[in-house]
N, C-alpha and C positions, 0 to 999 in steps of 0.2 A: 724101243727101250723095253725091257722086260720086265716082267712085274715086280720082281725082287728090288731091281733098281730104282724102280717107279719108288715102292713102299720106304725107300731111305733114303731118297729127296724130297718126301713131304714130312714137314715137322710138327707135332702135338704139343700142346703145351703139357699137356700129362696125359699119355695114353691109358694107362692103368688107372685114374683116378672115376669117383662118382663126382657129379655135377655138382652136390654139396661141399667137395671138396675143394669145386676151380674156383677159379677167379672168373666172375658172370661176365666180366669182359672178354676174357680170353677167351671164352667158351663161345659167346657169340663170334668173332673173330674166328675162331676153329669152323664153327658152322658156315659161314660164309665163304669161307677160303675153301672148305669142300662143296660148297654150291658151284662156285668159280673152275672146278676141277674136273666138274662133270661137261659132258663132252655134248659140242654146240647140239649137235642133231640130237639130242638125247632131251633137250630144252626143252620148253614151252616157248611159241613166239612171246618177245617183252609186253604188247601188250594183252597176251592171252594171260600171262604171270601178273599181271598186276590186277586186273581185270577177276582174277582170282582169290588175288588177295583182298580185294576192298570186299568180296562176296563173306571171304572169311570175319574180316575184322567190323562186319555186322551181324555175325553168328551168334546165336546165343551161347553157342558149345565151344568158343571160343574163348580157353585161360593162358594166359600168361606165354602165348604163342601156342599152347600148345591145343589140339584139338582133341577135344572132348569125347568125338565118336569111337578114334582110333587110338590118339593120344602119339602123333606123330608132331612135328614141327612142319607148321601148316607154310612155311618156306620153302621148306625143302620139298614138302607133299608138291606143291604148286610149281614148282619148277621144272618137274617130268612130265613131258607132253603127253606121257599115254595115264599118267595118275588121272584119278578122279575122287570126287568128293566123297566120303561115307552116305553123305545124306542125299546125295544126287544133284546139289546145287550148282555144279559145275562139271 
C-alpha cells in the first residue's frame, strides 16, 4: 500500500487541533491506536515495554505521562526497542 493510501485510512479525531483542545479521551485513544500501527519489529519485546514502564512510573521526572527530561510520552518512548531513557535508566 503506498503511503498516500496508508495516510487516508488512518483516522484523527482532529488532526489540526492542540491537546487543549481534544477531548483527553480521544487523544489518548489517538495515541494508542498509533502505538498499535507501529510495526512489530520496530517494538520493544511486551515485557521489555512494561518493564520499562513500571521504571518510568517510579521516576521522579515523571508528569502527567509525560517525561520530564524530554517531555515525550513515556508510552510511546517505551515502545521502540532501540529508544532509551534520557537519564539511562533503561
Amino acid at each position: 500500500m503506498e503511503e498516500e493510501q496508508i495516510r487516508e485510512t488512518i483516522k484523527y479525531s482532529c488532526r489540526k487541533c492542540l491537546l487543549r483542545e481534544m477531548d483527553k479521551n480521544a487523544y489518548m485513544e489517538n495515541l494508542y491506536a498509533y502505538i498499535d500501527r507501529i510495526e512489530e519489529d520496530s517494538k520493544a519485546d511486551k515485557a521489555v515495554y512494561e518493564d520499562r514502564l513500571a521504571v518510568c512510573k517510579e521516576c521522579k521526572y515523571l508528569n502527567e505521562g509525560l517525561c520530564g527530561a524530554c517531555g515525550c510520552f513515556v508510552e510511546l518512548r517505551a515502545v521502540i526497542a532501540v529508544n532509551r531513557c534520557p537519564y539511562e535508566k533503561w
